[in-house]
Structures are given as structure tokens and as C-alpha cells.
VOGU-3710 file (C-alpha; in Angstrom, 3 decimals, decimal comma):
1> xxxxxxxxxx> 36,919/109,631/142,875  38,857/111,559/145,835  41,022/114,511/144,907  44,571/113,079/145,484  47,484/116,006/146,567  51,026/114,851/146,573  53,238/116,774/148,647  56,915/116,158/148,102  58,167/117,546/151,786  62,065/117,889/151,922
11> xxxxxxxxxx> 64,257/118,766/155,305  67,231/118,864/156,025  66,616/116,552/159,212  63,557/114,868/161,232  62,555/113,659/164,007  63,021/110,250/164,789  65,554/109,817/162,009  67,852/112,650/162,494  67,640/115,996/164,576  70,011/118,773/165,581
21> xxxxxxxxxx> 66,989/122,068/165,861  63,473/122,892/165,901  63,602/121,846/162,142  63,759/118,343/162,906  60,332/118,625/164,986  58,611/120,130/162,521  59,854/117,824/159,519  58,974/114,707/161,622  55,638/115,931/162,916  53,784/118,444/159,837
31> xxxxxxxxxx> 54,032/115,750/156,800  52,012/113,219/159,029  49,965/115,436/160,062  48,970/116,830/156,758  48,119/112,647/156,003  45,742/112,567/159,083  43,832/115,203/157,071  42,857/112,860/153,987  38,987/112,227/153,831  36,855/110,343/151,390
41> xxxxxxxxxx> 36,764/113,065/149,128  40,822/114,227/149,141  43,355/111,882/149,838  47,259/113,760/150,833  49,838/112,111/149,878  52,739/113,810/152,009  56,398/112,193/151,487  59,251/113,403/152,941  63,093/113,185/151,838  65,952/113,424/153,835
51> xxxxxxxxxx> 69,746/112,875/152,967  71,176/109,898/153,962  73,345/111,594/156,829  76,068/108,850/158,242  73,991/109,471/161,730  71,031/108,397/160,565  70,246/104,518/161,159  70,265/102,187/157,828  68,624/99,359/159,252  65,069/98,578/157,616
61> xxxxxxxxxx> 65,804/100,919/154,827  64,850/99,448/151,121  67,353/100,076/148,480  65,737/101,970/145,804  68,329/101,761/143,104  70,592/103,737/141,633  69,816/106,786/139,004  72,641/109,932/137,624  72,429/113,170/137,866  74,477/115,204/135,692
71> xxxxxxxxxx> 77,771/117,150/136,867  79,223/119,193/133,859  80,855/116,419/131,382  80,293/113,958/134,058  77,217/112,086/136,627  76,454/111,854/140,122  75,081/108,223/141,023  72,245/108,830/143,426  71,421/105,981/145,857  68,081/106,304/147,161
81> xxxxxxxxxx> 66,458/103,904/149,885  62,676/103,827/151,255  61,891/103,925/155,082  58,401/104,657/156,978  57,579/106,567/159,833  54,015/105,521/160,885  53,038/104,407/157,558  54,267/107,331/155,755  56,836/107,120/152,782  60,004/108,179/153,812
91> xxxxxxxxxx> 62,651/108,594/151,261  66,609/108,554/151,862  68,987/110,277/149,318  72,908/109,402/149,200  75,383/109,901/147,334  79,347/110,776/146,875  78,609/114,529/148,031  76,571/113,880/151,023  79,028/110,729/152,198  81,905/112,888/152,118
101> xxxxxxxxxx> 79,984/115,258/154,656  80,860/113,817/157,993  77,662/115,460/159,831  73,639/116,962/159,120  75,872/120,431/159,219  79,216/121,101/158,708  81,646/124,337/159,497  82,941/123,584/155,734  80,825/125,626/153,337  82,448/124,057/150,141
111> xxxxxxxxxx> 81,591/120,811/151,682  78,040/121,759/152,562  77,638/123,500/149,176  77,266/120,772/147,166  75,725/118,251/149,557  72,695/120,043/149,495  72,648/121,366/146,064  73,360/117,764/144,870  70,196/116,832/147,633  67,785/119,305/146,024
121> xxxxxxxxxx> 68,658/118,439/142,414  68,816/114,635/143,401  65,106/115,356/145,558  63,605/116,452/142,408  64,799/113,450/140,175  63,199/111,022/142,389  59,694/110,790/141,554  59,943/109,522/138,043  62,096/106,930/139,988  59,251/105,830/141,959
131> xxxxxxxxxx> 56,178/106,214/139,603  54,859/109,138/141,556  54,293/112,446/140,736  54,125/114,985/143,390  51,351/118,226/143,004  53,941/120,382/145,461  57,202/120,235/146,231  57,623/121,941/149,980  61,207/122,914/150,997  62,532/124,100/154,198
141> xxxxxxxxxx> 65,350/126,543/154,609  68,605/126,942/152,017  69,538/123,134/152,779  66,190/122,121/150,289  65,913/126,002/148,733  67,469/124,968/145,248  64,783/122,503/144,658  62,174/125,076/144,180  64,862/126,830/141,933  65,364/123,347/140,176
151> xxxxxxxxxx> 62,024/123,249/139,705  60,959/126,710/138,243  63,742/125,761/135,716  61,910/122,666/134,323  58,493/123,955/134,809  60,188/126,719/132,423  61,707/124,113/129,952  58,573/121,734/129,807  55,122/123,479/129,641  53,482/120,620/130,724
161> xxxxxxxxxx> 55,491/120,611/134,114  52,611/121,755/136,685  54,047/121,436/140,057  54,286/124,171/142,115  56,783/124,551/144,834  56,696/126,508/148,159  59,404/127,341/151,035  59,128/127,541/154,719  61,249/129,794/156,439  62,484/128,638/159,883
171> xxxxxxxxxx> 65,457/130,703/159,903  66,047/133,206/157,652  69,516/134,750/158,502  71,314/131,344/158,023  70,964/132,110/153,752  73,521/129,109/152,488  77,130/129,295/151,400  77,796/130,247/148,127  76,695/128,225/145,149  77,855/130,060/141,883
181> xxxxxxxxxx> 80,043/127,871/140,620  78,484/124,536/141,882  75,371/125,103/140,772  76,501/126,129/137,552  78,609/122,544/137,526  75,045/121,254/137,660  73,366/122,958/134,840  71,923/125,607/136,822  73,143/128,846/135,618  72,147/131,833/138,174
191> xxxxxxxxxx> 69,524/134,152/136,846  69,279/137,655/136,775  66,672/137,596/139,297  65,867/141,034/141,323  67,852/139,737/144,043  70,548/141,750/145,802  73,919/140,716/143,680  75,157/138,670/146,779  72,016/136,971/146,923  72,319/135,454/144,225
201> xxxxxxxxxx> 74,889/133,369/144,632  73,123/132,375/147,796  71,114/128,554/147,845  67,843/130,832/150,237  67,401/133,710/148,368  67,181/131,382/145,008  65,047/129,608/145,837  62,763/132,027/147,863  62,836/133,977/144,080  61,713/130,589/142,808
211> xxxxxxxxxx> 59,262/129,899/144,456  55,037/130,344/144,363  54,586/130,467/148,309  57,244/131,759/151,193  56,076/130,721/154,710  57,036/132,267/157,630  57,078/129,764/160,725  54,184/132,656/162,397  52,700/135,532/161,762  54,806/137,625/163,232
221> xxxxxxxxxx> 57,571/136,872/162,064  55,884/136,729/158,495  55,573/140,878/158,887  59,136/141,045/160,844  61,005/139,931/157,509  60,069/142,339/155,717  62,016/145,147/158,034  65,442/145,590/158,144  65,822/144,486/161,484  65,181/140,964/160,858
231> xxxxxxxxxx> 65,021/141,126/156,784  68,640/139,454/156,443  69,324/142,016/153,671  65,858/140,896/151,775  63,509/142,679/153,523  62,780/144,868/150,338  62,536/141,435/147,695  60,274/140,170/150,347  58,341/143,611/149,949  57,836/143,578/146,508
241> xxxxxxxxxx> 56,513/139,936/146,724  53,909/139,733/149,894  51,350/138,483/147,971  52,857/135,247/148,224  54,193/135,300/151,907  51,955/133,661/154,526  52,565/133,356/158,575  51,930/130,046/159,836  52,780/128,815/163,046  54,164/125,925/163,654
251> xxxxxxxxxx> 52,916/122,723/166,049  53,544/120,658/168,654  53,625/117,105/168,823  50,778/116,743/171,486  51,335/113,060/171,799  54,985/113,221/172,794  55,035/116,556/174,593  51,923/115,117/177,022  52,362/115,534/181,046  49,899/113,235/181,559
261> xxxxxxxxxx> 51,720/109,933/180,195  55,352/111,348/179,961  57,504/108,618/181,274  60,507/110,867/182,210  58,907/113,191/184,554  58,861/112,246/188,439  54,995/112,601/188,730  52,573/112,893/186,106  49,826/115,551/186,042  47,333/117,932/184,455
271> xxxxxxxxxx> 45,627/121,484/184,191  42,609/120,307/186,650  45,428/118,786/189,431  48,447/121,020/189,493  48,773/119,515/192,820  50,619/116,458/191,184  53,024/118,702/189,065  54,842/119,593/192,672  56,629/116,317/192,749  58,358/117,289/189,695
281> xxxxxxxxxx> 59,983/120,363/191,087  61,188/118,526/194,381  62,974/115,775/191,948  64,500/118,695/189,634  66,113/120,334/192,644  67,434/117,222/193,842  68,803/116,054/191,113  70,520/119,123/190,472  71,632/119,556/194,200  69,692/122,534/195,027
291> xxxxxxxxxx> 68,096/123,103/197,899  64,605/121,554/197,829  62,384/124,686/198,860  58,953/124,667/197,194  58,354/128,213/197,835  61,029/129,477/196,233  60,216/130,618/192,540  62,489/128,179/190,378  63,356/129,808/187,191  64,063/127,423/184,196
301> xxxxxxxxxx> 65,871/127,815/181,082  66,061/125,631/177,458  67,745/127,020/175,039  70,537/126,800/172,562  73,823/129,556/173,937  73,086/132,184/171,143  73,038/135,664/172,121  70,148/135,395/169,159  68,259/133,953/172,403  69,158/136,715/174,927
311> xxxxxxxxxx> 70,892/134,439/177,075  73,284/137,786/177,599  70,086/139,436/179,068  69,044/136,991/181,323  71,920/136,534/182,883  72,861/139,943/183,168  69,141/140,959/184,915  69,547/137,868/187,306  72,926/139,075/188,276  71,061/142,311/189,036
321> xxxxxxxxxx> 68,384/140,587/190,339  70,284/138,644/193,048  68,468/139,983/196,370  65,507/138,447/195,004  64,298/135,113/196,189  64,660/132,628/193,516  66,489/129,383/191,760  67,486/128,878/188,631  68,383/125,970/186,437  69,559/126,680/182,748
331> xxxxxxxxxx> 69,969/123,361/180,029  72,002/124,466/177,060  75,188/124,713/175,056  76,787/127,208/172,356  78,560/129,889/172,900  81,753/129,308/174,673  81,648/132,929/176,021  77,959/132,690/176,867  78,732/129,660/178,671  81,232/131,001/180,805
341> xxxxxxxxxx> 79,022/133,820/181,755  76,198/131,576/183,019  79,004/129,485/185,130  79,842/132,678/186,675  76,746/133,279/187,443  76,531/129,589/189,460  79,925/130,521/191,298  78,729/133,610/192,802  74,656/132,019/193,600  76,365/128,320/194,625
351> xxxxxxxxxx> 72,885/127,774/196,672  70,887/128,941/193,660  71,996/128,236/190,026  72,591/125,175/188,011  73,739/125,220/184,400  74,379/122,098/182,805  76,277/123,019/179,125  74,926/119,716/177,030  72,340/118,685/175,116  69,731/116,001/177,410
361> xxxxxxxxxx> 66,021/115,632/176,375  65,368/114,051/179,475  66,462/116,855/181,703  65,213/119,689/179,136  61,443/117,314/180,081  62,331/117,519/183,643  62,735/121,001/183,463  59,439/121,753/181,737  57,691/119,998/184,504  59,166/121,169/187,460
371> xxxxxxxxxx> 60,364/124,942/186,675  57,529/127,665/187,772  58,996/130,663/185,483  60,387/129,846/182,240  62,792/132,127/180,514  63,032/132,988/176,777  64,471/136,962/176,370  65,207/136,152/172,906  66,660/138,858/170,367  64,737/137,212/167,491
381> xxxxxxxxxx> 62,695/133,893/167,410  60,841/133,232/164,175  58,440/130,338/165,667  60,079/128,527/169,226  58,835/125,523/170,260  60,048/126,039/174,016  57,357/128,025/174,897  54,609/125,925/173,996  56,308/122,833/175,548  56,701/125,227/178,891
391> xxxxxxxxxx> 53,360/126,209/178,812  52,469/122,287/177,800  53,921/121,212/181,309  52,676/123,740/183,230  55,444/126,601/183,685  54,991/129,756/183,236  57,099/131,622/179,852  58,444/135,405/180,297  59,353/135,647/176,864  60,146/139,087/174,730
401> xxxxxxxxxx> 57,629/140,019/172,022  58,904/138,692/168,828  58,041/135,685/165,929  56,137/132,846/167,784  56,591/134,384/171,142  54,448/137,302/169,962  51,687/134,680/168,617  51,546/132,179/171,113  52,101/134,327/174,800  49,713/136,373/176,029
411> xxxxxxxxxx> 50,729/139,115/178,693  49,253/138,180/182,098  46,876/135,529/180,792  48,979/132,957/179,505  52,539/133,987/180,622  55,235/137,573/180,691  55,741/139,746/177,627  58,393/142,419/177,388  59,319/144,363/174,488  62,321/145,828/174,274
421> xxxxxxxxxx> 66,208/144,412/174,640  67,047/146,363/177,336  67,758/144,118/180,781  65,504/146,707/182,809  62,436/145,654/180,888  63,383/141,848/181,795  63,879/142,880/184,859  60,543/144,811/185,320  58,889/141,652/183,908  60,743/139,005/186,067
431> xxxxxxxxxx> 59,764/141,352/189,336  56,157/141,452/188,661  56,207/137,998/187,881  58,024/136,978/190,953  55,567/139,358/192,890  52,271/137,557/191,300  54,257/134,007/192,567  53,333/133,922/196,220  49,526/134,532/194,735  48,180/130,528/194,241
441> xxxxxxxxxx> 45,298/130,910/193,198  46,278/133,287/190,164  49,372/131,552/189,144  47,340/128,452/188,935  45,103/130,551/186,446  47,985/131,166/184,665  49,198/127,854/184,383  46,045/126,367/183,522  44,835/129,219/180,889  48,587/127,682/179,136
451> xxxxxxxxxx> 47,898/124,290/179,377  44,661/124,459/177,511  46,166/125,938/174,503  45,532/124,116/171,586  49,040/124,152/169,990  48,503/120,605/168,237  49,850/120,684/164,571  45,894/119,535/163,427  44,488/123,411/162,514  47,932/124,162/160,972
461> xxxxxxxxxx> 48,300/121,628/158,760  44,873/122,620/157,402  45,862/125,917/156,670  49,165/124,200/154,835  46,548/122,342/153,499  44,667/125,040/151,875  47,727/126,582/150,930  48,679/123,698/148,564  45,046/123,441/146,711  45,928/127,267/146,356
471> xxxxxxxxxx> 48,891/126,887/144,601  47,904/124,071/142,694  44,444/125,415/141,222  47,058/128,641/140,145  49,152/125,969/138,118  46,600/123,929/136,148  45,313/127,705/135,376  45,398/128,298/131,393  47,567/131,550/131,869  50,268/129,399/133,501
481> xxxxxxxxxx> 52,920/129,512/130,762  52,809/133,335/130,933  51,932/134,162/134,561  52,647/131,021/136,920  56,169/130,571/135,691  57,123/134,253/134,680  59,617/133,694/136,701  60,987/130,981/134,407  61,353/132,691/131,887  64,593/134,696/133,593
491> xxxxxxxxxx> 66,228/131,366/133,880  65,721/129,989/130,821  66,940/132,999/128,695  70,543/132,744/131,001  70,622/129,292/129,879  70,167/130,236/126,409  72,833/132,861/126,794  75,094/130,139/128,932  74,374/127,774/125,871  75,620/130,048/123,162
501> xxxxx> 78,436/131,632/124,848  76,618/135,314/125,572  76,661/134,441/129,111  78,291/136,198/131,850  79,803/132,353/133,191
//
């Protein structure tokens, strides 16, 4: 009989049911992924949840039923509803706290507070709802944190409770609103964990303390968290607990991201005819109203108006950079000040710079497929997905040597790699990668050494995979009640405390 591993995956958002960031990809592509791995001897079971945002699409979704959750003297209803993407089970949680959230994220923390704390809690309930019980349960970011908290707590409570739980970290610095009182509202007392005092109160740092595994979306970034620079304030908790923090990249979905059937692009192509990828560059300067010069380096830009991403430092070495021949076409929104400062930048280069502030998948495609240099200076970037699709489609990343950008461009073989924030070493790097330009037959070496990456989500979700037999073999050990949920323990005893009035409150 086949091992069977159920993985309980919970987002925030996915692709194709609701997506605002990189989460969304990775939601929508890993789970099914990890289900392409079962084999006559281990079968994975990968679910995901999601709330019931008012965005996403209700048609085709099975009502579940209806089940409480408690809220101090009170209950929650839960409404829960089935979907499938691609024969996976995909699971829909509403409710009065996520209905009275207008959108995936909101500017109101209150608001947000106790949508997702009430999605966690609500998350965890559902299994016994649907006869299923899951091995793992795999959060992503502080919007799903609290279940691994959740979960620690009733591993605590009932010793026969043997599912582990695991975070990946996408973005550490965005650590949740505070959840004190909320939390407490739904029987979840804070513990005296070894957390910084503010992080406590905080839905990522809970749950991080909570749980058996912390992934880092790379490698790099994986050893970047646990320095100050890029530590969020937890750089020394995740010090004291790197036995349990693992770097894995993240994927790309091959199938979608393909420049050999893309329908959007003007000519379709691939690494052994770059000849055909030309078109593509002719129809992006068109459409944009540039001049249509094909030996002109055309510089291309993605990217969300963060000065997280460097935008700042691109545009401020371009400026510089001016009496050099090239185009440039930049896709993004944000920042309102950031914005303004790459519409400068198009008012004094009319001839030479585009920058369309909006969010367009279509053009972002276009862009892959018919820029020759594509930017990413970025201040910090735990995974990026930009990259990979540039070097997907054939154009060329300059990207600054941090998270994903570290592990996935190679200097002068697959792309541009600068270290520092300073705008001379962007500058140094755009110069010798203008200068290499002219040079056809290595910048198709370039091109093609990216193309032939292997960025598919197939060797990652294996090491996922192994991850997850890991974690469970550790909980069916015998010394779980004392070692696996140590942890626990801390919880419980504040409940006790909460229970007989010791408590702090």
C-alpha cells in the first residue's frame, strides 16, 4: 500500500483564482506540482485553501456547509466551498471577517487582523469537516502564520495530534498587524516565546516560533535573514533556530511562461532560432511609439515602484547614462514619487523612454520577449520571478546580488551581477553590458546559456517533498511529546495561567 502525504497548503492568494504578487504564482503552481510527484509507492495529497476574497469568482464552487469557530462567549460561522484547479482540491473559506474585507489586502490593519487570524483558525478546523486529515500543514507569510501557531497549540493539548506544520517565507519584512487582543478573543493567548516583545504580538513571528520548518524562498536569502540587514528585527531568533531553516527556490510555471507557444508575443521563438525573437522587439517599439531601431540596446523593466526594487537606482544611473545609445521601456506602478521620477525621466529622453504606470500581463509578456537588457537593481529580493521569466524569453537580466538574484544569475554567463547599492556599480555593469551588445555572437551565448535553465518547479517540489517526509518521520517519533512539541508546552502553561486568572491578559 502507497505511503499517502497530505499537505494542507494555505495562501493568501493564487493563481488563477486570485493574485496581487509573486505569492499568487507560487500558491497556484507548487501544490500541483508537489501532486505530479505521487508514484505507486507515495501518493501526495496537496490541498490548498484560500479565503473567499469578494474578487475571486463563485461560479462552480460547491458549498461545503457551515461549521463555528469560537470568538470569546460567542461563534464565527465558517462557510466553506470546494473548487478544483486541474484536478486538485481547492478549498474556499468565508466568513463575517473576511466579507467585511473589501480586498486580498487592505490599508486597515484592524480589518486585516482578524480576517486572517479568523482564516488560519478557520483553515485548521476544516479537515475534520471533510474527512481528511492532513500529515503537514504549509503556510505562507503572516496572512496563514497563525495556523502553524494554532496548530502547535492543539498538538500541545492532544498528544495524539501528529501534524507538523512548516512556513515559507516570501517576504519577511511585511510581519502582520498586531494580533494581541484578537487572537486572544479566539482562545489563543500569546506565549512567552523568545521572541522580541513586539514580536509577539505580531501574526509572522508567531507562527515562525511555531513552527517545525521556516523556508526561505532561496538560499540566499535563507543566510540573508539571519543578518540585520535583512533580519526584520529577527535575525538573532532566526539564529538560534537554523537547524530548522532551509533555502529553497522557488519555480516557474514552464507551461505558461513558454516563448515557443505564447499567444501574446508578436513572433514566437526559441534558444536554437533567436532569429525569430527580433519580431518581438520591432512590435514592442511600435506599440510603444519608439523609434523602431534594432540596433539600439532596448532596456526593459517589470517591476512593482518600490524603492525595495531599486527603481531609484536605475533611474538615477540612466539619467547619468544618457550619452549612451539605448531605449528603455519600464511596466510598473507604486510609488507615487517613484513614478514621477521615471516620467521625468521620459520628458527629458522623449525619443527613448516609455513608462507605462499600470499593471498589464500582456505588455509585462511583450516586454520579456522583445527587451535585450533587463533591469532588476533591487535593494532586497528574497526569490523574484522576473528574472527567470527574462531569461525564459530570451533577455538578458543585470540584476544586483541578493535572494534569488544571487541563485539564479550568473555574472557573464547567464546575465549582469553587481553588488553594491551605489548607482556607479549599476552603471559600471550597464556599460559593460552595453559594450558586449554590438558582439552577436556572444550575446546570443548569453541568451541561450539563460534559456536553457531549468527553472521548472519539478526539482523543487522534490526537495519540498523531502522536506515534509522529514518533518513527518520527526512527529510519529516516540520522543514527540517532549521534543517535537517543546514548544507547546510554552503555550499551554499561558493558557493555564489565562484559565485561572495568573495571566498577564
Amino acid at each position: 500500500m502507497p505511503q499517502t502525504i497530505n499537505i494542507l497548503f494555505l495562501a493568501a492568494e493564487a493563481e488563477p483564482f486570485v493574485k496581487v504578487g509573486g505569492l499568487g504564482d507560487v500558491a497556484g503552481t507548487l501544490p500541483r506540482a508537489l501532486r505530479a510527484l505521487s508514484t505507486d509507492d507515495t501518493l501526495v495529497d496537496a490541498r490548498l485553501v484560500l479565503p473567499l476574497h469578494t474578487v475571486v469568482k463563485q461560479d462552480g464552487l460547491k458549498p461545503l456547509g457551515i461549521y463555528p469557530i469560537p470568538r470569546g462567549r460567542t461563534e464565527v460561522q465558517v462557510d466553506a466551498y470546494e473548487g478544483s484547479l486541474d484536478g486538485m482540491p481547492v478549498y474556499f473559506i468565508n466568513g463575517d471577517p473576511i466579507r467585511a474585507s473589501g480586498s486580498v489586502y487592505s490599508s486597515n490593519n484592524k480589518l486585516d487582523a482578524e480576517k486572517y487570524v479568523f482564516f488560519a483558525l478557520a483553515a485548521l478546523d476544516l479537515p475534520r469537516h471533510i474527512n481528511w486529515n492532513p500529515n503537514v500543514i504549509h503556510a505562507n507569510d503572516w496572512h496563514t502564520a497563525l495556523a502553524a501557531y494554532g496548530n502547535l497549540v492543539r498538538r500541545w493539548e492532544d498528544k495524539k495530534n501528529r501534524i507538523a506544520s512548516m512556513i515559507t517565507v516570501h517576504n519577511l519584512p511585511f510581519l502582520g498587524p498586531d494580533v494581541k487582543d484578537i487572537l486572544e478573543e479566539y482562545g489563543l493567548p500569546l506565549a512567552n516565546t523568545d521572541l522580541p516583545d513586539w514580536a509577539r504580538l505580531k501574526p509572522m513571528p508567531l507562527g515562525l516560533w511555531a513552527s517545525d520548518a521556516i523556508v526561505a524562498v532561496s538560499p540566499t536569502y535563507a543566510e540573508e535573514i539571519l543578518h540585520e540587514e535583512f533580519g526584520s528585527g529577527l535575525h538573532e531568533f532566526f539564529r538560534n533556530r537554523t537547524d530548522s531553516i532551509h533555502g529553497i527556490r522557488n519555480g516557474l510555471d514552464t507551461a505558461s511562461f513558454d516563448p515557443r507557444t505564447d499567444p501574446v508575443i508578436a513572433s514566437r521563438f526559441h534558444a536554437g532560432d533567436l532569429t525569430a525573437r527580433q519580431p518581438n522587439k520591432s512590435a514592442l517599439q511600435e506599440k510603444l511609439g519608439l523609434p523602431v531601431v534594432g540596433d539600439i540596446p532596448l532596456l526593459g523593466m517589470v517591476s512593482r515602484m518600490d524603492e525595495a526594487k531599486g527603481i531609484d537606482i536605475a533611474l538615477k544611473g540612466l539619467k547619468m547614462l544618457h550619452k549612451q545609445k539605448w531605449q528603455l521601456v519600464i511596466l510598473g506602478a507604486g510609488n507615487p514619487q517613484l513614478e514621477e521620477q521615471a516620467k521625468k525621466l521620459q520628458e527629458m529622453l522623449p525619443d527613448r523612454v516609455r513608462v507605462e504606470t499600470r499593471y498589464d500581463a500582456k505588455l509585462a509578456r511583450q516586454i520579456y520577449a522583445g527587451s535585450d537588457i533587463f533591469l532588476m537593481p533591487s535593494r532586497y529580493e528574497p526569490c523574484g520571478i522576473s528574472q527567470m521569466i527574462a531569461m525564459r524569453y530570451g533577455s538578458v537580466p543585470l540584476v544586483r546580488a541578493v535572494g534569488g538574484l544571487h541563485d539564479t544569475v550568473t555574472d557573464s554567463e547567464t546575465g549582469f551581477v553587481f553588488v553594491d547599492k551605489k548607482v556607479k556599480s549599476f552603471n559600471d555593469t550597464l556599460k559593460r553590458a552595453l559594450a558586449l551588445y554590438p558582439d552577436h555572437s556572444r550575446w546570443a551565448k548569453l541568451q541561450q546559456a539563460g534559456m536553457t535553465q531549468d527553472f521548472s518547479w519539478e526539482p523543487l517540489a522534490r526537495k519540498y517533498l523531502a522536506l515534509y517526509q522529514k518533518l513527518i518521520e520527526q512527529a510519529a517519533a516516540p520522543a514527540a511529546g517532549e521534543t517535537y512539541s517543546a514548544r507547546a508546552a510554552v503555550v499551554s502553561r499561558r493558557i493555564r495561567e489565562e484559565k485561572s486568572g495568573n495571566g498577564e491578559g
